[in-house]
N, C-alpha and C positions, 0 to 999 in steps of 0.2 A: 499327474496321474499316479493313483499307486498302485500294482499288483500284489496279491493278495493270495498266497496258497495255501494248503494243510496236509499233509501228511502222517503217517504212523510207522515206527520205528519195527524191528521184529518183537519188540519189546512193549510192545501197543504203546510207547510211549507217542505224544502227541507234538509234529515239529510244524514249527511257521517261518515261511519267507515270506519276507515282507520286502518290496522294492520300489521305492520311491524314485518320480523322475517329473522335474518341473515344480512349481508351485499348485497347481491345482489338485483338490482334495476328491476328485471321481478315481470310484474303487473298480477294477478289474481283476476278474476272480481267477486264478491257477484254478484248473480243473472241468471248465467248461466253454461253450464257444469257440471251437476248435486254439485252448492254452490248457497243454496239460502235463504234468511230473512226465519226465523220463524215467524206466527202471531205474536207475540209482540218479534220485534227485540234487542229491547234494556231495561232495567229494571237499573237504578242506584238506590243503596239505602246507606242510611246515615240514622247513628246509635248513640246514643249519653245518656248514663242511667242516668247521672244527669250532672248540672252546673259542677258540680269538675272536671270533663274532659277535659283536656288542649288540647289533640291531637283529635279533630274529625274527623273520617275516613271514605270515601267512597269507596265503590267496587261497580262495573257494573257488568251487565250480559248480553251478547253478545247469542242468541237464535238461531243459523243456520239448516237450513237442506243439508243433505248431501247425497251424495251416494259412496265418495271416502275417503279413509284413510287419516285423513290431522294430525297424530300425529308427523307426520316428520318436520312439518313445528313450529306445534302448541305445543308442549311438551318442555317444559325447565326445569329446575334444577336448575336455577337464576332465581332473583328478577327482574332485569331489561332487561332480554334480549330480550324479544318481546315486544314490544312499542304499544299501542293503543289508538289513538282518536278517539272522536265522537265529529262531529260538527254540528251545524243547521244555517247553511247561513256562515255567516263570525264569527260567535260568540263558541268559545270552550266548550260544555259544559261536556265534561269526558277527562281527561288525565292520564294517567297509567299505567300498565303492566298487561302481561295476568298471574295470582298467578302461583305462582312455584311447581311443582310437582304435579298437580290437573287434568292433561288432562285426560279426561276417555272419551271415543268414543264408544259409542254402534253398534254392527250389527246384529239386529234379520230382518232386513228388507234389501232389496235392498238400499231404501234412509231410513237415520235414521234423527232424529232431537235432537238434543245435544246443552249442553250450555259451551260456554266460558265463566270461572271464571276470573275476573278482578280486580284490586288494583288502590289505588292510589298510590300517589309518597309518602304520607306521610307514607302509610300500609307498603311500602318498608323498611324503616327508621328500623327495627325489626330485616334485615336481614345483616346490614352492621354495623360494628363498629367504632367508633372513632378512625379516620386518617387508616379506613383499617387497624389495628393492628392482628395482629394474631401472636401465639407461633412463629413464623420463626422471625420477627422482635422486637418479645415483647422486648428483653435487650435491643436493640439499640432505642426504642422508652422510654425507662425508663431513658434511660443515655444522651436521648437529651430534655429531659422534664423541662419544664419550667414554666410558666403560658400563661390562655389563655381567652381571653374576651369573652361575650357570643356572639360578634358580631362574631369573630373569629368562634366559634362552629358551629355558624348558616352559616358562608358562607362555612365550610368545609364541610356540609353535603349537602347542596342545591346543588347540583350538576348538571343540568336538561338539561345538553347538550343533543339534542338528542329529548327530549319529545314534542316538536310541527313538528308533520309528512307532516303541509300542508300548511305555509305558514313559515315568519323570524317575526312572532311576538315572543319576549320575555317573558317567562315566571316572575311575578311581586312577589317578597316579600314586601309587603305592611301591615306596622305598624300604628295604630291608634295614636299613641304619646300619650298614656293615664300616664306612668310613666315615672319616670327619678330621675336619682342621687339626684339631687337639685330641686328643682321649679327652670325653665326655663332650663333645660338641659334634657326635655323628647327626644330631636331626638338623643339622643347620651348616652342615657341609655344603650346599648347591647357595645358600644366601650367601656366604662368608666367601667360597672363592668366584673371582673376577678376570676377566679377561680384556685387554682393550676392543670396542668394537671396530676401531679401523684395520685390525686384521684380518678379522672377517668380514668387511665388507668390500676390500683388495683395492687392489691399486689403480684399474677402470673399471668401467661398468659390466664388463663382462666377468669378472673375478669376483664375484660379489658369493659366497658359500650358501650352497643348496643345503635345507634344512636338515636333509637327512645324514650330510659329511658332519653338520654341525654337529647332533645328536652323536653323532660316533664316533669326535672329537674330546665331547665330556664323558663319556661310560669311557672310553678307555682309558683318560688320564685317570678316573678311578678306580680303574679296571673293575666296571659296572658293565651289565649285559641288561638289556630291555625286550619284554615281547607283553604282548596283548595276550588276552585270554577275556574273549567276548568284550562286555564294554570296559575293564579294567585293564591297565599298563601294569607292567610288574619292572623295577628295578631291582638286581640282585647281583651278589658276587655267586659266583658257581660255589665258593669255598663255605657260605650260609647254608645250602644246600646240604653239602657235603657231611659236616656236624652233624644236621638231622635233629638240632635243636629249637625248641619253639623259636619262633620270627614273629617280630614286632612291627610290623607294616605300616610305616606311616606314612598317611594323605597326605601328600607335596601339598597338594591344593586346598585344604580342611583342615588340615593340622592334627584330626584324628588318626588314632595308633589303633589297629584293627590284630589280635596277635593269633597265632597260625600255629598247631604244632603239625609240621609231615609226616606223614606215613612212611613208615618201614615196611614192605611188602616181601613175603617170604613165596616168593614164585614159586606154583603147584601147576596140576595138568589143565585144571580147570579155566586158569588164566587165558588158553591158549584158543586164538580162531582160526587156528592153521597150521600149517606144517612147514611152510616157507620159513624156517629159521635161517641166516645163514650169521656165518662168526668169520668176522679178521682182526688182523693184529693191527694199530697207530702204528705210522712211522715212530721210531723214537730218531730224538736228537740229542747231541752231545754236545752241543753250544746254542744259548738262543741269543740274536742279538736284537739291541732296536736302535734307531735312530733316532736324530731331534731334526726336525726344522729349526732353522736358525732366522729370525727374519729381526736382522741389528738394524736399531735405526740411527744415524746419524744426524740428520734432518729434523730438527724441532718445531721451528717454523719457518715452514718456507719461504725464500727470497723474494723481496716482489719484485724483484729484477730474474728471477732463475727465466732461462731462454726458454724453455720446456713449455714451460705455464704462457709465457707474451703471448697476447690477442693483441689485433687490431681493429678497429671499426672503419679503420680505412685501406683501402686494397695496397699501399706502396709508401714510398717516401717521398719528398717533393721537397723543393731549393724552397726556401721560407725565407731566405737572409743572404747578405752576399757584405762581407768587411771589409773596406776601402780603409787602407792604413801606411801612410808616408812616414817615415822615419826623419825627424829635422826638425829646425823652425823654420831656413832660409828659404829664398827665392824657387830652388830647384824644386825644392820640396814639397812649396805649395804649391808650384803651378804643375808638376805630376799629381798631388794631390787633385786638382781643380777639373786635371783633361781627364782622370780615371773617373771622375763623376758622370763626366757628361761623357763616358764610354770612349773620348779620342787615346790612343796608341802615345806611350810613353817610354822614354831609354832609361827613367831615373832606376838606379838600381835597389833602393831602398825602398821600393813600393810593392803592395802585395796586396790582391785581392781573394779571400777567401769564402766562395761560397759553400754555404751551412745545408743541408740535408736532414727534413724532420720527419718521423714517423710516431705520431701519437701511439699511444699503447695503452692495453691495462691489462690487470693478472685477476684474473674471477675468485682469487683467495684472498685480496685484498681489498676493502672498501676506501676509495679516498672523498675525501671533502670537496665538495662542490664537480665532481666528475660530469656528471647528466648537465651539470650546466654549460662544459664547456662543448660536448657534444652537440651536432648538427647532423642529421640523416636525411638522405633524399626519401622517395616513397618505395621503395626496395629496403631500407633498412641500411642504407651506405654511407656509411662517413664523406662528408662533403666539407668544403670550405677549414680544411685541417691546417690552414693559417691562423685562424681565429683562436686555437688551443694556446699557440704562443703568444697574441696577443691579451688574450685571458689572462693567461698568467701573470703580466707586465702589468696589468690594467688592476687584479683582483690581488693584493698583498694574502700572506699567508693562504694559499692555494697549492695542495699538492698534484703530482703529475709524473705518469713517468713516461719517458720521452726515449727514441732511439735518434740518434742523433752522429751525421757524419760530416765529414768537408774534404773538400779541394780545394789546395791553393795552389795561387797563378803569382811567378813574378814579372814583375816588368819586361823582368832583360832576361825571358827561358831561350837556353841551352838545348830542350828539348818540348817538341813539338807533337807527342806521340800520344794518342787518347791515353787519358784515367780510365782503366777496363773495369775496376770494382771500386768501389769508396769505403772503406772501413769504417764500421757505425760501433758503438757502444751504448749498450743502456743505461740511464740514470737514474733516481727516485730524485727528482726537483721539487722541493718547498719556496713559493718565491714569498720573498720576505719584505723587498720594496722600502729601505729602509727611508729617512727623511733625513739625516746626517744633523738634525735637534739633538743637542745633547741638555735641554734643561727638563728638570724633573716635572713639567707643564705639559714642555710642546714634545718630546720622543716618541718616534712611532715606526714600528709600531708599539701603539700603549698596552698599558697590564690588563684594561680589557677588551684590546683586539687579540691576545694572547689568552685571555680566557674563554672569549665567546669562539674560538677557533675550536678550543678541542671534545672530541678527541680528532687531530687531521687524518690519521692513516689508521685503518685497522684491520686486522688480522681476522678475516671470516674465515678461513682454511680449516685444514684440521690437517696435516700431516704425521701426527705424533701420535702418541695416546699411550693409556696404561699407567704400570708403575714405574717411578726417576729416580727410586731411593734406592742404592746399593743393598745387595742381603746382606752384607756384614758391617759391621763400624771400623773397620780397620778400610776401605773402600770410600771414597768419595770420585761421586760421580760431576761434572761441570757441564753447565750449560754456556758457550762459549761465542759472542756474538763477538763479528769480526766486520771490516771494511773498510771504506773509506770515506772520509768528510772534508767539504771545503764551504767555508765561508766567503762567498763572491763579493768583492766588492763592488762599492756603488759603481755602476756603468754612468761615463761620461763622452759627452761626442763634439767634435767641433763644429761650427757653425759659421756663418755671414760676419758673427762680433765676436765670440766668447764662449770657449768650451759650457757645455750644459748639460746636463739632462732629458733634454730635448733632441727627440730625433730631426735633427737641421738638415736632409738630404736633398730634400726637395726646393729647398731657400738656399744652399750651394752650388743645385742645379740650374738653377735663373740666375744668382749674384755672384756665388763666388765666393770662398773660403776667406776669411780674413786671415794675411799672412801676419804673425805676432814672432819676431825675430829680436834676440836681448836678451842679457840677464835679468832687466825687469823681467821681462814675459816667459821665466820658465814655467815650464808644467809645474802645475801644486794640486791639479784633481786626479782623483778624490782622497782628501786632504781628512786629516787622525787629531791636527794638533789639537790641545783643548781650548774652547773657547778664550778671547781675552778680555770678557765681559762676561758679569751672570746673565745678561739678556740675550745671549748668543751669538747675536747681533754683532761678528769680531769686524777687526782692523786686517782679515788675510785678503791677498791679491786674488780678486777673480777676474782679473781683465783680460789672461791668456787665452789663447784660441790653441792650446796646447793639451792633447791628456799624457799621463807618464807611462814611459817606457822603458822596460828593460834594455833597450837595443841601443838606445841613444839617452843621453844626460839630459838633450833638453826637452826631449818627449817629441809625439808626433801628430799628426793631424789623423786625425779620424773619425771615419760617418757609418753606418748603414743604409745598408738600399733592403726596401721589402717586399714581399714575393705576395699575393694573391692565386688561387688556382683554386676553382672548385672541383675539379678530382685532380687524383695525383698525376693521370696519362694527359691533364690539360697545359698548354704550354703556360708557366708560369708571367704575370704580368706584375708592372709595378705597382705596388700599393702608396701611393702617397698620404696618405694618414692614416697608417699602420704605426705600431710602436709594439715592438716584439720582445718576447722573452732573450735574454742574452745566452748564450752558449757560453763555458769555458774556454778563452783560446789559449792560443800558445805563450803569449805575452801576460808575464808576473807581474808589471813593474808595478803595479797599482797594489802593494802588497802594505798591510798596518798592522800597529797594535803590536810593536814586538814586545817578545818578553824577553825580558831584561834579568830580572831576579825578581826571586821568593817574597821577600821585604825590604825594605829600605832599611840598605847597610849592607844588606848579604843577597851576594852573587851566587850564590850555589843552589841548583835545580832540588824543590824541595816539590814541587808539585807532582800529584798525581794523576789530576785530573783535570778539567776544566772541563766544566758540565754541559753541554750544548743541548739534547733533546730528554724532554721529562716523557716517560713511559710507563705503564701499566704492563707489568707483567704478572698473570695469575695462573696457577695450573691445581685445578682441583677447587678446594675452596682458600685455599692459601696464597697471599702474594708475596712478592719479590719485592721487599720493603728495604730501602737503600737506608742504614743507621750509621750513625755518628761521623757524619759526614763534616769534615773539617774544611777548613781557610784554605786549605792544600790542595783537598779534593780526595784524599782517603777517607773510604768509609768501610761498611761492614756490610752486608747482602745477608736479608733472616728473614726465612720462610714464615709469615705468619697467617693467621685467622682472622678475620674483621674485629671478632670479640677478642684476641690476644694483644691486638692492637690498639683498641681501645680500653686495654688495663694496663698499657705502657705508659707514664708520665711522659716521657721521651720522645715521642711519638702523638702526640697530642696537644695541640696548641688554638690560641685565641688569633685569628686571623687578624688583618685589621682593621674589617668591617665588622669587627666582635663575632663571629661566629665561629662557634669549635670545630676546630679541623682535624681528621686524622689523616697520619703520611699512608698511604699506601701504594705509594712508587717508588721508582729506581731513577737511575738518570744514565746514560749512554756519552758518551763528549770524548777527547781529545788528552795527550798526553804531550804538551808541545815541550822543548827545550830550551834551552836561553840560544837566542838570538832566534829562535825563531817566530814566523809571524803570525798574530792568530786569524789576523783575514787574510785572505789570497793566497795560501800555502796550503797545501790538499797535507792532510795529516790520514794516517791511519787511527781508528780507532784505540782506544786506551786499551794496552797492553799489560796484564796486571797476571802472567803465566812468565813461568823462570823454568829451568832444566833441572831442577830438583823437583816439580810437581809431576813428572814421567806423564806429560802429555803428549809425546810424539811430535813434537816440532812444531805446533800449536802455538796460534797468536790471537789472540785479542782482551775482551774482558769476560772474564772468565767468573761463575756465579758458580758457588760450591751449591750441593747438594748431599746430604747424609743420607746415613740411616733412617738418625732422627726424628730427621725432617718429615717423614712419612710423605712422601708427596710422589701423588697419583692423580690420574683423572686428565682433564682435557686442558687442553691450553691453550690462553687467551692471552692477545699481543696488540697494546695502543702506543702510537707513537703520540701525547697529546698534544704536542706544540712544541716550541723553541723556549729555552728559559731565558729570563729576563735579566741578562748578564750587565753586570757596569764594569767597567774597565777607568783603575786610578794605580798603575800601577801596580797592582793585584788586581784578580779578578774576586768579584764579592757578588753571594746569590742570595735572595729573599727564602725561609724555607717554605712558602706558597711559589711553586713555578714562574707564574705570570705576572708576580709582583717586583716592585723596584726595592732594590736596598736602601742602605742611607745614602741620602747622595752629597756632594761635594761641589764646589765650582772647577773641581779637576774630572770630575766624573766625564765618564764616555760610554753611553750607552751601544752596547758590541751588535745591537740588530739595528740600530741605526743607522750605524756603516754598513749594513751589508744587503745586497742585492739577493741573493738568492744564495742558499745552501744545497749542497749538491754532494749527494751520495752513492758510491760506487760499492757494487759486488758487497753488500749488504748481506750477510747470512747469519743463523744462528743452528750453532752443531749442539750434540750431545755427545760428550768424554767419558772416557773411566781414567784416574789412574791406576785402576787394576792393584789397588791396594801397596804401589810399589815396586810390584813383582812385574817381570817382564818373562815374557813366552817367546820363546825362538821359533814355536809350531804353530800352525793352523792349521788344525785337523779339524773334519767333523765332530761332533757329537754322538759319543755312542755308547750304550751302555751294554754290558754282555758279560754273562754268566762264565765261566772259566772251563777252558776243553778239556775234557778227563782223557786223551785219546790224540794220537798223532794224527789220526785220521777224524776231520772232524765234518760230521754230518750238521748244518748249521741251519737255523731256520734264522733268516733276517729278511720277512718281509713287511715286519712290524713300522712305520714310521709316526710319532708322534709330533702332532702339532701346537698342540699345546705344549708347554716345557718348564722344567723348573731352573729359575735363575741359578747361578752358578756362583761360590765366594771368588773371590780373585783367588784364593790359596787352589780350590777347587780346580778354577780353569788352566792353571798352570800346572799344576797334574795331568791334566786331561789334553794339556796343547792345543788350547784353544784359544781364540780371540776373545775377550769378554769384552760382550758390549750390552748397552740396554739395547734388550729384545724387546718388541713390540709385542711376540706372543706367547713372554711370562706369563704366569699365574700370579696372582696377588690377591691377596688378601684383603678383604673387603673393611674386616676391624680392625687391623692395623695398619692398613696402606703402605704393607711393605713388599716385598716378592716372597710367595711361599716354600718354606726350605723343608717340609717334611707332611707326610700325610699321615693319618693313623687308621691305621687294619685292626677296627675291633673283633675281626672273627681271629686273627692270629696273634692279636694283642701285640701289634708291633708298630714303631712309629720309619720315616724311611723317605726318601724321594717316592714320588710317586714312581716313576718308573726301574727305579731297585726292586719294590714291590711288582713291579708287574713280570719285570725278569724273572725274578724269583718265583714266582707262582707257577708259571708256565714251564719254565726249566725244570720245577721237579713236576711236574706233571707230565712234563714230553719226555724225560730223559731215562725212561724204563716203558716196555712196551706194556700197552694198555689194550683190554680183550676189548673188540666192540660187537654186539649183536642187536641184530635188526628183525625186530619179534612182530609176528601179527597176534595181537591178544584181544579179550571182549572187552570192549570200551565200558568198564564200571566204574566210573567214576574217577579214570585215569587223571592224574597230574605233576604236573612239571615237577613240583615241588617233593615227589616222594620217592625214593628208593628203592631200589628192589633188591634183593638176595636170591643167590641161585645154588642151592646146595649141587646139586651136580656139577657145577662147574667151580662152587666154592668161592663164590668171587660176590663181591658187592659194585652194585649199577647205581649211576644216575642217571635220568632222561634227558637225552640233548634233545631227540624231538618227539614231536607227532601229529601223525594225519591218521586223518579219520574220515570213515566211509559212514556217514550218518543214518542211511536208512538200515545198512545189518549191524550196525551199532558196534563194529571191529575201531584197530586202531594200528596202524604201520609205527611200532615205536623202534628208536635209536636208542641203544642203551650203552653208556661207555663205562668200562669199569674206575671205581676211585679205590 
């Protein structure tokens, strides 16, 4: 439905409201059928309490009389959904919406006389969010988040399809070109600076920035001011104004430059529609200050172990495993071993039984390989049968999983008899690996393409980070710092009826009976490092023990599992006899291999740096985290590059050995062991490659520089994509494709061969500064402020800035502040660096943005300023022109005005400059 009015001004000029509501095109005429003009039809007023005001907003008031119920037409619960203009001839001068939820219609009469409440498009801006984000899409708007230009911001919210009811003029976003990046790049200020979008779209779904804080975000950091005027936007600095010199208006959206000289008006009596003049003085100020948000991110990519993030698809934990383990070879030993099976009561004090505690898990920022397969749901959507996840994993090599995982152990001979009240659980990220303990270059597995067809196993869907990583200055390097821990498990062996195995024997223990293996023949030797004593692999070592090895005793000890079934977690767990379960870490090392010895043959001295365990894909922007000159050792170099930078590196570029051209574009993450220690079964932390001359604050791991240089911005992207394809002969030796074998040897020992599952703890990656060297004893805010001329000082600080400009390390140490990468820098779109200065072509000055905005405001608040509030005849008044008042000797700019449209008046605000 549209309504459709016409009126005449005192001015015979000719005005139309036009009011659009719903899709249908039936016209309803203002002026007949009991819908008609009230004396004053139309009232637009514009509001505006000081200069600081970036968004100036109008609302109109539409005056009808009536005699029918028009709530049907006229009532909405949206911002945009009835559309209204006012025109007078060809010229727009209201475009809008009628406010949302505001219609109130009176009937104490036959015909009543009622007002429609009206917005502009900018008042709308309050009730829509950035990119429409709301809880239904917030994760999927988090995990596609990137950075975004202010030009970007402004064209996604300008939306105006729809706002001119009466003819195909286009509504104008029109910028005065007063800033820009550089002197000489004002028309390309809003493409060139950037912001990350995960600041604005917050940290849940409720924090997500309403369009209109957004908008008021960017004019301030430019200290730009925006208002409508009919269907045109106007961006402008008040100081363009001020001059009085033509303006050059260019179309954000067209790219047309449309140029404006304002009027200089020299106020006479004529001007005047009244007599209501009234004059006061601005407060003045003697200090302005403003503040910065500081939103530091530490957090690069999130942990897939952080507690915060864990889901479960199953409501609890539940006994999955329970470890029967006798210390010995002799008689005692195995017959405690024997009666713990079949559940009879035992004195041997060398026996323990410890049952295992599982809770499947997963973190909705990371994607793992094969996940949906190992899930099971009832018809509710409830994790069922959460035995089967550990069995998966035993059953499926190379399968990631992260697991919460606790135990309680029972000795034989307890002391105390008092409930376990809690079970202390920890999270893991488990890759099981399922080695085959084949060391020949045929039969090893897993092979170079069960290691290829794997990846990528774990990846990073999140988005925690965003923006710009490269320090403002070169004397600054900032780290990205991935830290934890890793263990290589060795092969799990169990004892049996005949002969430690492989094979879960619990149930053929529980009918026969453990084979007692008691002698020096029959020590423990599983799971056994030596290298084969044949090329066929096929050696001469003893497997006839019924022994695995143990820390706790010389000769090893007998041990089984028992497995749990339970299709929910509240059902009383039962045994599974043809279960075979993922293994836990226990308490017992003794199964420990692979020590390292020395560097080379000859030389004992720890020359290693590395020893590379997991290949990964790190990307932030369009550049990756390319691991170079990576030696024998395990030293290399980390350099930020470009797919095509990469591809002009010789170095970086090789013949695979299926002849096809491969470029590197990984890093590698692995271990820092020392001599004598082991590289399976010894939990290592993460390579450590930070020292106390880099002023990282007590900071450990592997640490990846980041410059200036490097330019690197944008989003970040994180694969773990498998295990590398290690041999161990004394050195460790890697293929430079991942998932391929080296040269091999009849000494060779393939290192994921021996090993059962890899298992990593408290996994995370930070982002550093070392602050250029310099250290800060302060943590102050951020604040910048004009200097108090005056003991007494009248201060305006209610200025706070969200957007900000990074700081040099030299800067923050001045200032006493922490310097960390903020999230919500500004950066610079052409150079991918953080923006250290803006340019004021009306004042020809370059400067922080918010020195600039001090500064402006400070001399303009800091002498008192005449204001008058004039009723004059509306001819042709505009924002853009001046006025002089010789009786008062002073020259005006217009902060606002409202207008009574049918006697053609104008309530202006006039502040002096």
């Amino acid at each position: 439905m549209i309504l459709r009015g016409e009126f005449r001004n005192l001015s015979d000029e000719l005005l139309t409201v036009i009011i659009k509501s719903g899709g249908s095109g039936e016209v309803k005429e203002i002026g007949k059928d009991g819908l008609y003009f009230a004396a004053d039809p139309v009232q637009i007023e514009e509001s505006i309490e000081d200069l600081t005001e970036h968004i100036i907003r109008k609302s109109a008031t539409i005056n009808l009389v009536v005699s029918d119920y028009l709530g049907d037409l006229l009532f909405t619960g949206a911002a945009r959904d009835i559309v209204v203009n006012v025109w007078k001839g060809s010229e727009c001068v209201f475009a809008g919406y009628v406010e949302p939820a505001t219609f109130s219609q009176p009937f104490n009469s036959s015909v009543d006389e009622f007002s429609l409440n009206c917005t502009d498009y900018l008042s709308t801006l309050q009730y829509t969010s950035y990119k429409n984000i709301v809880p239904l899409n917030y994760r999927q708007a988090v995990q596609e988040a990137g950075s975004t230009s202010f030009k970007q911001v402004i064209d996604g919210m300008f939306d105006t399809k729809g706002l001119n009811l009466n003819n195909n003029q286009k509504p104008r976003l029109l910028y005065d070109q007063s800033k820009g990046a550089a002197k000489g790049k004002e028309g390309t200020v809003f493409d060139e600076l950037c912001v990350s979008e995960l600041f604005i779209i917050g940290k849940d779904e409720d924090s997500t920035w309403k369009n209109e804080d957004l908008l008021k975000e960017v004019m301030q950091y430019l200290n730009l001011h925006i208002r409508q005027e009919g269907l045109d936007f106007y961006i402008y600095d008040w100081d363009t104004l001020v001059q009085g010199n033509p303006i050059s208006w260019l179309d954000l959206q067209t790219g047309e430059v449309v140029s404006k000289q304002p009027q200089s008006i020299q106020i006479n009596p004529s001007h005047y529609a009244g007599s209501d003049t009234s004059l006061s003085t601005s407060e003045v100020v003697n200090q302005f200050q403003l503040s910065c948000s500081l939103e530091g991110q530490d957090t690069i990519i999130e942990s897939p172990l952080a507690e915060d993030s864990l889901k479960s698809h199953y409501r609890g934990q539940q006994l999955f495993l329970t470890e029967i383990s006798s210390l010995g070879s002799g008689k005692s030993a195995n017959e405690a071993f024997n009666n713990a099976v079949k559940g009879q009561p035992t004195t041997y004090d060398a026996l323990t039984e410890t049952d295992w505690y599982m809770r499947s898990m997963y973190n909705p920022s990371w994607k793992l390989r094969k996940s949906d397969d190992m899930l099971e749901v009832d018809e509710n959507g409830t994790g069922i049968n959460q035995h089967k996840v550990a069995q998966y994993l035993r059953d499926h090599p190379l399968t990631p999983a992260l697991l919460r995982l606790g135990s309680v152990e029972r000795k034989a001979k307890a002391t105390d008899n008092s409930p376990t009240s809690k079970i202390d659980t920890d999270d893991y990220l488990v890759i099981s690996i399922g080695g085959n303990e084949n060391d020949t270059a045929e039969g090893h597995s897993p092979s170079d393409n069960d290691l290829k067809n794997c990846s990528p196993l774990i990846e990073y869907v999140g988005n925690k980070s965003g923006g710009v990583f490269s320090p403002p200055d070169p004397d600054t390097t900032n780290y990205l710092v991935f830290s934890g821990s890793l263990l290589m498990q060795p092969i799990l062996y169990e004892s049996s009826i005949g002969r430690a195995s492989r094979v879960s024997s619990y149930d053929q223990i529980l009918k026969y009976g453990a084979r007692k293996t008691q002698g020096k023949e029959y020590k423990a030797v599983v799971p056994f490092y030596d290298p084969p004593r044949k090329d066929n692999v096929l050696d001469l070592r003893n497997l006839d023990s019924n022994l695995v090895k143990s820390e706790g005793n010389d000769e090893g000890r007998y041990y089984t599992r028992k497995h749990y079934s339970a299709t929910y977690n509240t059902d009383k767990p039962t045994y599974n006899s043809t279960g075979s379960y993922f293994q836990p870490w226990t308490k017992d090392k003794a199964a420990q291999g692979l020590k390292y010895e020395y560097s080379s043959v000859g030389d004992s001295t720890d020359k290693f740096s590395k020893l590379p365990i997991l290949e990964c894909e790190l990307k932030i922007g369009s550049k990756y985290c390319v691991e170079t000159v990576l030696d024998m050792y395990g030293d290399s170099r980390f350099e930020w590059l470009t797919l095509e930078e990469i591809k002009a590196r010789p170095d970086l570029t090789y013949k695979d050995d299926d002849g096809t051209t491969k470029y590197k574009t990984t890093m590698s993450l692995g271990i820092n062991p020392k001599i004598e220690d082991f590289i399976i079964g010894q939990e290592h932390s993460l390579q450590n490659t930070i020292d106390y001359t880099m002023n990282l604050d007590g900071k450990e791991g592997t640490a990846i520089p980041i410059k200036q240089s490097d330019r690197l911005s944008g989003r970040v992207s994180f694969k773990i994509l498998a295990p590398i394809q290690l041999i161990w002969d004394k050195i460790v030796r890697r293929h430079p494709t991942f998932f391929r074998s080296t040269k091999w040897s009849s000494n060779s020992r393939y290192i994921l061969a021996h090993t059962e599952n890899i298992i990593i703890k408290n996994f995370a990656c930070n982002i550093v500064s070392d602050n250029g060297k310099q250290e800060s004893t302060s943590d102050n805010d951020l604040i910048y402020s004009s200097a108090a001329q005056t003991k007494y000082i009248n201060k305006h600080d209610g200025t706070e800035f969200k957007f900000i400009t990074q700081l040099s390390s030299s800067e923050a140490v001045e200032k006493g502040i922490k310097n960390e990468v903020y999230l919500n820098s500004v950066f610079n779109t052409s150079t991918s660096l953080p923006v250290r200065s803006i340019y004021n072509k009306v004042l020809d000055e370059t400067g922080k943005a918010e020195e600039h905005y001090v500064s402006q405001y400070y001399n303009f608040m800091s002498r008192p300023r005449l204001k008058v509030e004039v009723t004059m005849n509306d001819t042709g008044i505009d924002f853009t022109s001046t006025y002089q008042s010789k009786t008062l000797g002073k020259k005006f700019l217009v902060q606002s005005v409202s207008r009574d449209i049918r006697n053609k008046t104008a309530r202006i605000t006039l502040i002096e400059i």
